[in-house]
C-alpha positions, 0 to 999 in steps of 0.5 A: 060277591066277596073283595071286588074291582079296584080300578086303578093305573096303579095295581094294588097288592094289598100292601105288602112288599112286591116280588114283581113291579111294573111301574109306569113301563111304555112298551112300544115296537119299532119297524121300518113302516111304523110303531106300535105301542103295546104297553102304555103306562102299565103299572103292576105289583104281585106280592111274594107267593102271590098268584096273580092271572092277567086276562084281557083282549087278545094283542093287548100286551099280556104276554109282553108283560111276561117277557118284560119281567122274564128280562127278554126285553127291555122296556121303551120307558119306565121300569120292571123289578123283580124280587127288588133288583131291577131287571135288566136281563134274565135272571135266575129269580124268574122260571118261564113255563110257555104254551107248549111244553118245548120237551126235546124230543130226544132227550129222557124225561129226566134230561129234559127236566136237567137242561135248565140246571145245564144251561146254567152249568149247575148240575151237580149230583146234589141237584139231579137227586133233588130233580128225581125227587120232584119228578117222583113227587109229581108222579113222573119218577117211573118215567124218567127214562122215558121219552115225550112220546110215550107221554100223555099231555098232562104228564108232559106238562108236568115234566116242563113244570119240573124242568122249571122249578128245577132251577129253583126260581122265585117267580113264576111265570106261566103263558096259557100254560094249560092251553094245548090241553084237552078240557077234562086234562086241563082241569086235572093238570090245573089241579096239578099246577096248583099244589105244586106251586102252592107246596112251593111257595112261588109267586106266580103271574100268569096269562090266560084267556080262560076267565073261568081258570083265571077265577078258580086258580089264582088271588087275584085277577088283573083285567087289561085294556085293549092295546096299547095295553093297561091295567083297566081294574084288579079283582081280589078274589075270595071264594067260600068253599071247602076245597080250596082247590081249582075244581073245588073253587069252581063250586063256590057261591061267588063263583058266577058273580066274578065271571060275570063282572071279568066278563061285562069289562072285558066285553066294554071294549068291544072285544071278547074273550075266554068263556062263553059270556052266559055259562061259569064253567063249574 
């Protein structure tokens, strides 16, 4: 198997300027009863146009990450930074794409595409030709005065895409952004998703319980502990294929081999996650 697992507190990006950083962060929950300790001396770095899928046991803090560098919550200790400015709200440097698409309903396809420029009062006539221009690109120009409804689920997700890049953010951010998908969908959407990102030159951390879409999509592959949650070892990921494409990637000789070791740690701890454990869906 090509790169392989460095297993260290401290995760590794190859040496290069960081455009997401985690360091030594506690993330701990407070309630009347009790606390819960979510994150515990979690470090973490994702260089720029880096992308970077975390996967892990479930409860074990992965989306808490993703809220701390979206600045929706603050850290009980330690520090987060993103594109070098420390992160103490959210910020404009940062798009957040979530499990469901979240379309209103009622709103054009174009509307939903223009609502994060509007919240941030950034809607200009410059700004809606750019949001037509991306919405044609990604195939949904013939649609823009369509509703969700009359969407298919790979179309809607790529109307959430746009609405989040509409804003023009450094970061990406993506919760199982795939999940609600049928399989055949999610396939095609991941092809999607990953031209775009890759023609935008984003830096992308993503959250997923799919081992198999973690492999195929991203540079590297952060494994975390269970809860109170850690980066247990980061995989760098280099597949010999002619098409360096999700599906295409899927096909690579070495394909199998990082499965197999994701899956033997995560299953250490006794818990298991994403694919089955004898088939690297291909």
């Amino acid at each position: 198997m090509s790169g392989g697992a460095n297993v260290a507190g401290v995760d590794d990006p190859g040496g290069r300027a960081s455009a997401i950083g985690l360091d030594r962060v506690w993330m701990i929950y407070h309630t009347r009863e009790a606390e819960t300790a979510a994150l515990a001396q979690m470090s973490l770095e994702v260089a720029p146009q880096e992308f970077v899928a975390v996967v892990g046991p479930s409860g074990c803090g992965k989306s808490t990450v993703l809220s701390l560098v979206a600045g929706l919550i603050k850290p009980t200790s330690g520090s987060v930074e993103v594109c070098g400015e420390t992160v103490t709200g959210p910020s404009g440097h940062v798009g957040y794409m979530l499990q469901q698409d979240c379309l209103y309903e009622w709103r054009t396809i174009l509307g939903n595409a223009l609502l994060g420029l509007e919240v941030q009062r950034a809607v200009t006539r410059e700004s809606v030709a750019i949001v037509r221009r991306m919405l044609n690109a990604y195939g949904l120009g013939e649609f823009e005065n369509h509703y969700p409804c009359h969407l298919s689920g790979g179309m809607r997700q790529r109307a959430a895409l746009v609405r989040t890049l509409a804003t023009r953010p450094d970061v990406l951010l993506l919760d199982e952004p795939l999940s609600a998908l049928d399989y055949q969908t999610r396939l095609e959407v991941s092809e999607d998703l990953y031209r775009i990102m890759r023609a935008e030159g984003l830096t992308v951390l993503m959250v997923t319980h799919d081992i198999s879409e973690a492999i195929a999509m991203s540079d590297r592959v952060l494994v975390m502990s269970r809860r109170p949650g850690r980066i247990k070892s980061s995989h760098k990921i280099n597949l010999t294929c002619e098409r360096q494409t999700p599906i295409g990637r899927r096909e690579a000789p070495e394909f199998r081999a990082y499965f197999n070791a994701i899956w033997k740690e995560l299953t250490a701890d006794g818990h298991a996650v994403g694919s089955a454990p004898a088939i690297a869906r291909t």
